[in-house]
BANUMAR-24484 format. One record per residue (C-alpha): y, z, x negated. Coordinates in nm, 3 decimals. Layout:
Y/Z/X;
...
//
This chain:
6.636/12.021/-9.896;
6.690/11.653/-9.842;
6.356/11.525/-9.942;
6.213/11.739/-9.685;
6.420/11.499/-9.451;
6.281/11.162/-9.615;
5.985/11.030/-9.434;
6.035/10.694/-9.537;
6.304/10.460/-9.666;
6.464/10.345/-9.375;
6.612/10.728/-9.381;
6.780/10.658/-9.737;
7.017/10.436/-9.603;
7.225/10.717/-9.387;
7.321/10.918/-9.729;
7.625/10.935/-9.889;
7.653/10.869/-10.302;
7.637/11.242/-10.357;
7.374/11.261/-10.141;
7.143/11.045/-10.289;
7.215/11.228/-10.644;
7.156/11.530/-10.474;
6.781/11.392/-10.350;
6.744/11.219/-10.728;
6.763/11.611/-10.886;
6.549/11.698/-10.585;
6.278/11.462/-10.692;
6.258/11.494/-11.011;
6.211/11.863/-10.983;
5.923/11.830/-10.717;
5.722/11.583/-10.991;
5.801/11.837/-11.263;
5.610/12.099/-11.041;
5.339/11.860/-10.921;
5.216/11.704/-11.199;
5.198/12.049/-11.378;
4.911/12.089/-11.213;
4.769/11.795/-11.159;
4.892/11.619/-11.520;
4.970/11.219/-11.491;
5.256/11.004/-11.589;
5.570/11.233/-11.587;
5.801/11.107/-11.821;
5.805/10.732/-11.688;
5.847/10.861/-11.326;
6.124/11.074/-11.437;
6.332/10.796/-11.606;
6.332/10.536/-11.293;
6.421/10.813/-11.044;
6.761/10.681/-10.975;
6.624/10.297/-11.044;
6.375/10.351/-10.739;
6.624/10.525/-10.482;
6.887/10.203/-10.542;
6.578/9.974/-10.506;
6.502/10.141/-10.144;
6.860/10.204/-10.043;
6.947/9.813/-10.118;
6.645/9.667/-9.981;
6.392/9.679/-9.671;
6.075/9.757/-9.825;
5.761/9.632/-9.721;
5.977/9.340/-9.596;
6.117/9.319/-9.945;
5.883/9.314/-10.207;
5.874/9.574/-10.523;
5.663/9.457/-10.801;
5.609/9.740/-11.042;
5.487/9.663/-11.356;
5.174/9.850/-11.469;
5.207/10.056/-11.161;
5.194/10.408/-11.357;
5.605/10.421/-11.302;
5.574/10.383/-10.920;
5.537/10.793/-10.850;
5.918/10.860/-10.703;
5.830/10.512/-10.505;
5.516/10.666/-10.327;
5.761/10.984/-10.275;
5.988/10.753/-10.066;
5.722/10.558/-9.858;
5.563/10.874/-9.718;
5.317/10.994/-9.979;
5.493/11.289/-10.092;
5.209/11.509/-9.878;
4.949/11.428/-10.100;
5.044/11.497/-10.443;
4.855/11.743/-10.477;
4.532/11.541/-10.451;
4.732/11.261/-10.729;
4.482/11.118/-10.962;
4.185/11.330/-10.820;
3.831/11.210/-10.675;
3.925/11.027/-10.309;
4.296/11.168/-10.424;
4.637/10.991/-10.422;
4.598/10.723/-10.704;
4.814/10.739/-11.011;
4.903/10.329/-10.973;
4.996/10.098/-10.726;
4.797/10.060/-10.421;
4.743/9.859/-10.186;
4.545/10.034/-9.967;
4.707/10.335/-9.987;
5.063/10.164/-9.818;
5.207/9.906/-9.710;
5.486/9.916/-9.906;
5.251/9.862/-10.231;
5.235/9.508/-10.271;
5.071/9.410/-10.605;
4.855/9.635/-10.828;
4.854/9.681/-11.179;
4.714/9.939/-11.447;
4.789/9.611/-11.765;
5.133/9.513/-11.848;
5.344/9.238/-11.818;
5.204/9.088/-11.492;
5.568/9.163/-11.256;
5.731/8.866/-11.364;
5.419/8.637/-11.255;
5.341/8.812/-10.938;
5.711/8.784/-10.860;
5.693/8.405/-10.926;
5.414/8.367/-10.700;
5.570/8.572/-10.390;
5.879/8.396/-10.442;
5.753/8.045/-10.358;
5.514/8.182/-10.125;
5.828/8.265/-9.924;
6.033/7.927/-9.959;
5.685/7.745/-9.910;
5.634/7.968/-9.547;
6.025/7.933/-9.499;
6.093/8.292/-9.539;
6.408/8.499/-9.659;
6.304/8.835/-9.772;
6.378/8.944/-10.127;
6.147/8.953/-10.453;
6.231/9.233/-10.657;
6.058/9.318/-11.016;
6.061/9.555/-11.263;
5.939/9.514/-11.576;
5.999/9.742/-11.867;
6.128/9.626/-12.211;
5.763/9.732/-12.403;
5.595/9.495/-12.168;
5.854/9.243/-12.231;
5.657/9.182/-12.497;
5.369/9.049/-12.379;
5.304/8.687/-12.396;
5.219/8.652/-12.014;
5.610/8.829/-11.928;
5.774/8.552/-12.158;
5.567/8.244/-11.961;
5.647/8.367/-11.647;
6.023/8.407/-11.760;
6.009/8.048/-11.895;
5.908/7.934/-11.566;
6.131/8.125/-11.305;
6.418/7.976/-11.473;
6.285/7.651/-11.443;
6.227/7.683/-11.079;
6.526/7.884/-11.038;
6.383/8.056/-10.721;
6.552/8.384/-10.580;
6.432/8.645/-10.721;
6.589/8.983/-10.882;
6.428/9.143/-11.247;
6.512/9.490/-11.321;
6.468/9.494/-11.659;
6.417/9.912/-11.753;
6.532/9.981/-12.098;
6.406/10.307/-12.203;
6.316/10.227/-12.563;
5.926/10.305/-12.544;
5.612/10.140/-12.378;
5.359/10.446/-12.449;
5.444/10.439/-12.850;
5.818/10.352/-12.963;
5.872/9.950/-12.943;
5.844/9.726/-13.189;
5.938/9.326/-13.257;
6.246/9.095/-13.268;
6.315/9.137/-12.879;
6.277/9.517/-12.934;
6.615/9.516/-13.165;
6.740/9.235/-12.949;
6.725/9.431/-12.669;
6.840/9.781/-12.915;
7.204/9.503/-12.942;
7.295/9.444/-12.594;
7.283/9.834/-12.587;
7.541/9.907/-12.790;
7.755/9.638/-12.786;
8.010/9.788/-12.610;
8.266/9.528/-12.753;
8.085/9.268/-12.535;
8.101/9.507/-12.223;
8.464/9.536/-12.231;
8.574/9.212/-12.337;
8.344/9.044/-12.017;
8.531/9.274/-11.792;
8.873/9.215/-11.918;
8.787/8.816/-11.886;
8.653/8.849/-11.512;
8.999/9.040/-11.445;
9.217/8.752/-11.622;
9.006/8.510/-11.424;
9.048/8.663/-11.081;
9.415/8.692/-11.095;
9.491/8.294/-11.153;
9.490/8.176/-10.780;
9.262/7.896/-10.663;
9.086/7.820/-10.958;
8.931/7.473/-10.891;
8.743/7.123/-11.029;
8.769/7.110/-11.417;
8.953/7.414/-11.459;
8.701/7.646/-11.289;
8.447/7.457/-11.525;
8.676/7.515/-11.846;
8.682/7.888/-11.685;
8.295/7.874/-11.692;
8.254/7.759/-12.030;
8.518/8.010/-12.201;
8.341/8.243/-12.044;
7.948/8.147/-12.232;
8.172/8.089/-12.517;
8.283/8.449/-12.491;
7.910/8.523/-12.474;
7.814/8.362/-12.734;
8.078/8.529/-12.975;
8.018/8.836/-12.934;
7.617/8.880/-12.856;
7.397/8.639/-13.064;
7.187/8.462/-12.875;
7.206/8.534/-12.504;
6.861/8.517/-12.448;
6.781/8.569/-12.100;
7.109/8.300/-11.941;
6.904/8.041/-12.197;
6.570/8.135/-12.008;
6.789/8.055/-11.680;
6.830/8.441/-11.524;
7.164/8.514/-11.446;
7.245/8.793/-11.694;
7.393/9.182/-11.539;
7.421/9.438/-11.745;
7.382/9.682/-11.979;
7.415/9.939/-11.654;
7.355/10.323/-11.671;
7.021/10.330/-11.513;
7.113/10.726/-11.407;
7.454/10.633/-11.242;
7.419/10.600/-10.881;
7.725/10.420/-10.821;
7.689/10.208/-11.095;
7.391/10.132/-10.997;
7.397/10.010/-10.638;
7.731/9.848/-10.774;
7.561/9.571/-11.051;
7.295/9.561/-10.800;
7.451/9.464/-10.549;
7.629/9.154/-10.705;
7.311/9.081/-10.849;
7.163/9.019/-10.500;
7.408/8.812/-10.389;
7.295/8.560/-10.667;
7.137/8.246/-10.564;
6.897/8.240/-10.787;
6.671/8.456/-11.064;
6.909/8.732/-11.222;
6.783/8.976/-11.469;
6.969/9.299/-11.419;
6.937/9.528/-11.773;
6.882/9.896/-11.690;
6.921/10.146/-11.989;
6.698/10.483/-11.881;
6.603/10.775/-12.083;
6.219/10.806/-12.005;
6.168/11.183/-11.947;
6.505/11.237/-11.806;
6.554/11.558/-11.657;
6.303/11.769/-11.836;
6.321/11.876/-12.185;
6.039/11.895/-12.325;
5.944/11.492/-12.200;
6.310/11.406/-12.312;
6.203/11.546/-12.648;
5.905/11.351/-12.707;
5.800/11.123/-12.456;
5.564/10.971/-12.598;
5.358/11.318/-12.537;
5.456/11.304/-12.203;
5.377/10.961/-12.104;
5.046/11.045/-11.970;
5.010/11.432/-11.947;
4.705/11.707/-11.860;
4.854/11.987/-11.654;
5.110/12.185/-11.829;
5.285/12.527/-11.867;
5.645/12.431/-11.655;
5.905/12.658/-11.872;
5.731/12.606/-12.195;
5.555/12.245/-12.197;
5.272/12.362/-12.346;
5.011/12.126/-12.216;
4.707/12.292/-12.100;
4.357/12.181/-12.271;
4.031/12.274/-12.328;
3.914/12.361/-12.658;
3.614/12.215/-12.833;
3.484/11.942/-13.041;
3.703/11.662/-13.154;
3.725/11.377/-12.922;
3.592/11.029/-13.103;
3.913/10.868/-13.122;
4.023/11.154/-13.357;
3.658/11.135/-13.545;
3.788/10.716/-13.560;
4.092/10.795/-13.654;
4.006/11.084/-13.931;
3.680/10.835/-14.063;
3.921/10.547/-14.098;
4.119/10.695/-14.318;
3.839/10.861/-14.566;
3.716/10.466/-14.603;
4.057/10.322/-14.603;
4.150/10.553/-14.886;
3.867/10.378/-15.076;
3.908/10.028/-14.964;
4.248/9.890/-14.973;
4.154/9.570/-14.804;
4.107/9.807/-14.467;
4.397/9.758/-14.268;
4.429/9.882/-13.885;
4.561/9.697/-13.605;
4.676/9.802/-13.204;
4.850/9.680/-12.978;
5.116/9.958/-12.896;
4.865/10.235/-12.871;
4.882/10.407/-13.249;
4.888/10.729/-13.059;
4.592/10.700/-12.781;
4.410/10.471/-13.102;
4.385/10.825/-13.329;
4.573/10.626/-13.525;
4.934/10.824/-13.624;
4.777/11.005/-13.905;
4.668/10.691/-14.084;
5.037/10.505/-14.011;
5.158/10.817/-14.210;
4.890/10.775/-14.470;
4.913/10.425/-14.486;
5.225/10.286/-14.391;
5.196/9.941/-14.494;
4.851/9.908/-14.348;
4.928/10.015/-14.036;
5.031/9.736/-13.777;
5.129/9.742/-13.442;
5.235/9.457/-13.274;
5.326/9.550/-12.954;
5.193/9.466/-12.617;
5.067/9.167/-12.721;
4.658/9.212/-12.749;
4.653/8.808/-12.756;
4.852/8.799/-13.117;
4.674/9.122/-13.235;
4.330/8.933/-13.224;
4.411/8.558/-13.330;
4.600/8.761/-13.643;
4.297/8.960/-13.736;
4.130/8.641/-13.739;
4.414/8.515/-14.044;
4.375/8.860/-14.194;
3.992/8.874/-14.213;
4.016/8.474/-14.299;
4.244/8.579/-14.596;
3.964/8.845/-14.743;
4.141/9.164/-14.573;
3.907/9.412/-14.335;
4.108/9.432/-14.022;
3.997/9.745/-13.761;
4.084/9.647/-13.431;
4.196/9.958/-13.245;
4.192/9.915/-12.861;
4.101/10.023/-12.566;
3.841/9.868/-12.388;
4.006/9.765/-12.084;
4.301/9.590/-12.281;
4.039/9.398/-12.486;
3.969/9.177/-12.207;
4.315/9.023/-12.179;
4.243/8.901/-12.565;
3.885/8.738/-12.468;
3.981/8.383/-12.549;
4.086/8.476/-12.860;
3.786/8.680/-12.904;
3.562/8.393/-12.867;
3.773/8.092/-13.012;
3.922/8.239/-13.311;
3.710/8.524/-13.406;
3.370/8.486/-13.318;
3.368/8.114/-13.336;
3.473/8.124/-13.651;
3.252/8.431/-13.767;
3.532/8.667/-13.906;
3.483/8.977/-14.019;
3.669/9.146/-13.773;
3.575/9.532/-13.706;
3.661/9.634/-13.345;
3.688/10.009/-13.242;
3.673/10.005/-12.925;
3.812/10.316/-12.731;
3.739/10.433/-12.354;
3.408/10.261/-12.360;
3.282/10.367/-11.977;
3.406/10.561/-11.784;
3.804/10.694/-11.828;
3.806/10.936/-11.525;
4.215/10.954/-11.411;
4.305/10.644/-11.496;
4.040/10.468/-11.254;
3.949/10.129/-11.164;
4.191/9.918/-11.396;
4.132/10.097/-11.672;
3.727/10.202/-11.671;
3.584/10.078/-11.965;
3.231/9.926/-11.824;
3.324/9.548/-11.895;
3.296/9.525/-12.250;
2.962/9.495/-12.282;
2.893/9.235/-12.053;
3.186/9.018/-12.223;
3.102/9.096/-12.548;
2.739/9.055/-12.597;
2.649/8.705/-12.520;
2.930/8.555/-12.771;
2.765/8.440/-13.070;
2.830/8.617/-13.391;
2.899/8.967/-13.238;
2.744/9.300/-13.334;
2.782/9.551/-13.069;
2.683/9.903/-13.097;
2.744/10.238/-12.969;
2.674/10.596/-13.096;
2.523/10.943/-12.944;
2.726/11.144/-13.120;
3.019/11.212/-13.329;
2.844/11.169/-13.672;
2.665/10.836/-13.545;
2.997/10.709/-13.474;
3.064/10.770/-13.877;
2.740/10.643/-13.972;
2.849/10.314/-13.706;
3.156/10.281/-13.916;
3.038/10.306/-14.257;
2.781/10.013/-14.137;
3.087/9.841/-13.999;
3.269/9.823/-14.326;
2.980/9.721/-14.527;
2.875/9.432/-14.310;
3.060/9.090/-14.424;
2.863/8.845/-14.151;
3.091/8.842/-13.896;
3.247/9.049/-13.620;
3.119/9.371/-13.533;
3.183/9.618/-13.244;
3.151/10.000/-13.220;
3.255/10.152/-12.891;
3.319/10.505/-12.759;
3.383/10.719/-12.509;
3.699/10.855/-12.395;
3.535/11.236/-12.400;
3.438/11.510/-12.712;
3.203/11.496/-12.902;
2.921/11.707/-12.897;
2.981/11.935/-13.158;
2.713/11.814/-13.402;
2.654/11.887/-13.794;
2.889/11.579/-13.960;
2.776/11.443/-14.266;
2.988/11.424/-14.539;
2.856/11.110/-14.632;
2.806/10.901/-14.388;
2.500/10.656/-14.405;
2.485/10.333/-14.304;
2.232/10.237/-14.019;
2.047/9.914/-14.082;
2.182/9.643/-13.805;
1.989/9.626/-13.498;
1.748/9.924/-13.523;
1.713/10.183/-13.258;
1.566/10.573/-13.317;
1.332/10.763/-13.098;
1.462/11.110/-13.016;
1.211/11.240/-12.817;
0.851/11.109/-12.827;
0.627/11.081/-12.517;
0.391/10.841/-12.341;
0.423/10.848/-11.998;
0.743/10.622/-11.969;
1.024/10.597/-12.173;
1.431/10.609/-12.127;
1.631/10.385/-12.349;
1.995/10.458/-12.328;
2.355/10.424/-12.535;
2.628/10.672/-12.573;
2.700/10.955/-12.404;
2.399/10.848/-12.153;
2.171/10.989/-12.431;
2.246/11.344/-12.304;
2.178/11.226/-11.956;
1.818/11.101/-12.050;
1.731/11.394/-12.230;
1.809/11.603/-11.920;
1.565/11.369/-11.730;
1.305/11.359/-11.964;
1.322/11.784/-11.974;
1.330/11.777/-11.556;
0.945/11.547/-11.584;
0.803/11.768/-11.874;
0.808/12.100/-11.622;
0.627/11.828/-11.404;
0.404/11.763/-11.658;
0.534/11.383/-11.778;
0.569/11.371/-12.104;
0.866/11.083/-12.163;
0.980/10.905/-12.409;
1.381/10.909/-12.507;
1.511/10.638/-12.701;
1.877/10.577/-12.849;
1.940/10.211/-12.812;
2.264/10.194/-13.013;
2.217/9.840/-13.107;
2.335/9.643/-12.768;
2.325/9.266/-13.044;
2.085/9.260/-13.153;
1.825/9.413/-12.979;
1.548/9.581/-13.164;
1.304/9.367/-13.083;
0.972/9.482/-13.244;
1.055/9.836/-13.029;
1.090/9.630/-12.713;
0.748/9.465/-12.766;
0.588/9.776/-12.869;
0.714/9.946/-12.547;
0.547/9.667/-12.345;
0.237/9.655/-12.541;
0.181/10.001/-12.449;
0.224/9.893/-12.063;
0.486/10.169/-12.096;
0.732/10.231/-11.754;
1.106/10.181/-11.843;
1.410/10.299/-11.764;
1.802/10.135/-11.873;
2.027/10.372/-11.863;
2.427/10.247/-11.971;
2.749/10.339/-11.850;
2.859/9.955/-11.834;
2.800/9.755/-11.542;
2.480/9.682/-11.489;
2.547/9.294/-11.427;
2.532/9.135/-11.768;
2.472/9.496/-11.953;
2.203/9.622/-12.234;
1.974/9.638/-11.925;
1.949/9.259/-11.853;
1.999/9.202/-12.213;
1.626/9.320/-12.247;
1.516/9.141/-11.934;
1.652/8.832/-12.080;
1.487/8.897/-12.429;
1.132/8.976/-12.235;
1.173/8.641/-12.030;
1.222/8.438/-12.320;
0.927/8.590/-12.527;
0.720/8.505/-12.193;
0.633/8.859/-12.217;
0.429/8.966/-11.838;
0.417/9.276/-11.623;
0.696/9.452/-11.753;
0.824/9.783/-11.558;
1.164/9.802/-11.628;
1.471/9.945/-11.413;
1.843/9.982/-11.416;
2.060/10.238/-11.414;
2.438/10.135/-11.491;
2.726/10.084/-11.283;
2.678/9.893/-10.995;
2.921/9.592/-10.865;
3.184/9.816/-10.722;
3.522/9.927/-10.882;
3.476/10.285/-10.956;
3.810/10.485/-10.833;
4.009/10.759/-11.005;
3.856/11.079/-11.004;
3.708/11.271/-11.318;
3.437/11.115/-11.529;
3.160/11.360/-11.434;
3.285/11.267/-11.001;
3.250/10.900/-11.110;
2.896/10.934/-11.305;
2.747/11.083/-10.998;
2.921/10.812/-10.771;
2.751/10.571/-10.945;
2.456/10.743/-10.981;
2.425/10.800/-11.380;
2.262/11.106/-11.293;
1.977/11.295/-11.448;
1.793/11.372/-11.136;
1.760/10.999/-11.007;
1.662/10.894/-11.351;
1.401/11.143/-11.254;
1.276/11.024/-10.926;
1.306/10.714/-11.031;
1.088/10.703/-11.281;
0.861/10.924/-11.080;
0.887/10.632/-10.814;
0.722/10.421/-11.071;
0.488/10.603/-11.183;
0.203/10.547/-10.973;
0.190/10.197/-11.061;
-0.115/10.131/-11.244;
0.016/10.096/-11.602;
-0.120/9.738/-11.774;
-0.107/9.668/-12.093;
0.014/9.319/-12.193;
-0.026/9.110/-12.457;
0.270/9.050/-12.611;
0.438/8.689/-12.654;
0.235/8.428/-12.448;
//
């Protein structure tokens, strides 16, 4: 086998066309069998197989620099640069990371788990070069879903500006995670089949060539037939007015081709954009098929594609997704929004229920926000679908147009704490922190799968301003549902378990974790206290100064950081009620980023754990307890 033979790039170099289509097959069939058992992002890695051999056999990585977009696409990379060993271990606890890394190589040279960033990073190295007097290349690749986002069009408005050297690989596959959508979707969807345009550019080049010593204004008159052509035949040639030197359509699966259009395209002094048509999933049926599936996959059966998963109760972004559309059904002002993610949002079942109340915009969380703000402004319920980690790229907009304002936005927000494979740019523990000291907001989270539809029927009948549920990327727990839903009256919190030797207040899924703690002190004989704080804004505060009136030991326990969390929310509340003596600890996520690895690996790394709940309320026990007066 050749890839046997590949330790690194430099050994591409030394094989023959056939060759490296030979080692392309070779590699795909190696991630097909991999990620079977491991699950992770097959059908991108399949479609930029060929892309990423050209990109090492052209260029000297690390001296050249790749920029991968998102980073999730990078898996035949890492195959190249020496990782292949550890594939096994991909996306697993102290494992191979499913993204870019820069401590894993030194051929990774930016990391990313958001889109659109590439073209910015790829700004930045290129006149970090011509300012140290450099000459390596910049290479990035962007694909056209991320295109989309606002940052990718800046950064594209710039480069051609400075006109620096740099190369864009623009891969065309059709799809970010859901199929595309906008005006530079179908602009895009032209140059593909415009095959008219191809062969007339081709034709002109080979009229050009053959007049000898084409010179001053006639070169110029050459130049300007030749945009003319252009112009006829493709409307609006977007990328030439941005100031990228325009190559392509090319065959992103045709070797030759490949290293042919990217060669010229190197020899360009100056930014070219070089348009790569892929098929995401290429090579294996089943991703071909339906790739959206296959983006991000669990392990799988290899002949059959049936994806392997445990059976139980329904994860909360299909409880969202089912609840939204019993309300919607009886509210036509409810209309859902998310930013390319109708599939990982819960949210196909309602497009096909609702068609006309279903947007998607796109990668483009920036414009998804500011237009909820319009569309709550204009008397329309607007739902928010989006994962917590890509809510923090639309925080100005957050805070300027939607809270500012006091909109009645609703905001579901999905993988709330931890998201286990995904790891550090995509765990969920931010939210909070960001979220809760903007005025306006109401931020809550449920314990359980019929909370959450009790959380949304609140949601929908509250008309004061934003509101905020979030949720965990996990199952529920299998609880009785109601079948109607009541609403829970803003900023009230439940006791679950009484008890008067200390008390636990915690959110979410860390409910289960304090109950567990509070049974591991009753066979100790403590009897304590478990309280679901589901209200993060605002606080119930007549609870908070009946804990401290009772002198009562306390114990935080989120799955958000613990830096700006529900935990210092209290501290802050008992400050400014002057309120003395107060016990109260901690327990969140401490000010690391948490790795990849599953979410049970990454509760006990960060020690959301049931036993040192335990000892450490046990630890604060002794402590005489004092009862206080209340507000000073």
């Amino acid at each position: 086998m050749l890839l046997e033979q590949i330790n690194g790039p430099k050994e591409l170099k030394a094989l023959s066309i056939p060759q490296l289509e030979e080692l392309a097959e070779e590699i795909r069939r190696f991630l097909i069998e991999k990620l079977s058992a491991t699950g992770g992002h097959l059908a991108p890695n399949l479609g930029v197989v060929e892309l990423t051999l050209a990109m090492h056999y052209l260029f000297d990585s690390p001296t050249d620099k790749f920029i991968f977009d998102v980073g999730h696409q990078s898996y035949v990379h890492k195959i190249l640069t020496g990782r292949m060993g550890q594939f096994d271990t991909l996306r697993q606890y102290k494992g191979l990371c499913g993204f870019v890394k820069r401590s894993e190589s030194e051929h990774d040279v930016w990391e990313a788990g958001h889109s659109s960033t590439s073209l910015s990073a790829a700004m930045g190295m290129a006149l970090a070069r011509d300012l140290k007097g450099e000459n390596n290349e910049v290479v990035a690749v962007i694909g056209d879903g991320a295109l989309t986002g606002g940052m990718a069009l800046e950064a594209l408005n710039h480069i051609g500006h400075e006109k620096k050297k740099l190369m864009v690989i623009l891969n065309d596959n059709e799809m970010s995670i859901a199929p595309n959508v906008g005006a530079l979707h179908h602009y895009l969807g032209k140059i593909r089949t415009d095959r008219h345009y191809q062969k007339a550019k081709e034709e002109l080049n080979q009229l050009l060539n053959k007049i000898p010593a084409i010179g001053g204004k006639l070169a110029k008159t050459a130049e300007r037939f030749k945009d003319s052509v252009k112009y006829l035949l493709v409307s609006g040639i977007l990328f030439e007015q941005f100031g990228l030197t325009y190559f392509g359509p090319v065959d992103g699966h045709d070797m030759e081709q490949l290293l042919d259009v990217m060669e010229q395209a190197r020899n360009v002094n100056g930014p070219v954009l070089v348009h790569v048509i892929t098929v995401k999933g290429k090579g294996y049926s089943p991703a071909e098929a339906d790739s959206f599936k296959w983006h991000g996959i669990s392990p799988y059966k290899i002949e059959s594609g049936q994806v392997l998963k445990a059976v139980g109760p329904p994860m909360y972004t299909q409880v969202f997704g089912d609840t939204l559309i019993e309300f919607a059904a009886k509210n036509d002002r409810i209309v859902a929004v998310t930013p390319a993610m109708p599939g990982g949002s819960g949210l196909l079942d309602f497009a096909a229920r609702f068609p006309n109340r279903m947007i998607d915009v796109g990668i483009a969380e920036q414009h998804a926000a500011t237009m909820c703000a319009a569309l709550a402004m204009e008397g329309m319920k607007p739902v928010f679908a989006v994962y917590s980690t890509f809510l923090q790229r639309a925080y100005d907009q957050v805070v300027h147009d939607i809270c500012r304002q006091n909109l009645n936005v609703v905001f579901a927000i999905d993988r709330a704490g931890f998201v286990g494979p995904d790891g550090e740019t995509h765990q969920g523990v931010y939210d909070i922190p960001f979220l809760r000291h903007i005025p306006n907001m109401v931020l809550m989270m449920p314990k359980d799968e019929n909370e959450m539809r009790r959380m949304m029927r609140t949601a929908f009948e509250y008309n004061d301003g934003p509101i905020a549920i979030r949720y965990p990327r996990i199952n529920g727990l299998g609880v009785e549902i109601d079948q109607e839903p009541l609403p829970i009256p803003i900023g009230t919190w439940e006791t679950v378990r009484e008890g008067d030797s200390a008390a636990i207040l915690a959110i979410g899924p860390m409910l289960q974790v304090a109950k567990e703690a509070a049974e591991q002190l009753k066979r100790e004989g403590l009897n304590v206290r478990v309280i679901n704080a589901r209200f993060i804004k605002p606080l119930d505060e007549s609870m908070l100064l009946q804990l401290a009136q009772e002198g009562m030991n306390m114990i935080v326990l989120e799955e958000s950081s613990e830096l700006g969390g529900l935990g210092s929310a209290m501290l802050e509340f008992y400050s400014l009620q002057n309120v003395k003596n107060v016990s109260l600890r901690i327990i969140g996520v401490p000010d690391v980023f948490v790795e990849h690895g599953s979410i049970e690996e990454q509760r006990q790394e960060a020690g959301l754990t049931a036993d040192r709940v335990a000892g450490e309320l046990k630890a604060m026990m002794p402590r005489a307890r004092k009862r206080v007066n209340g507000p000073a």
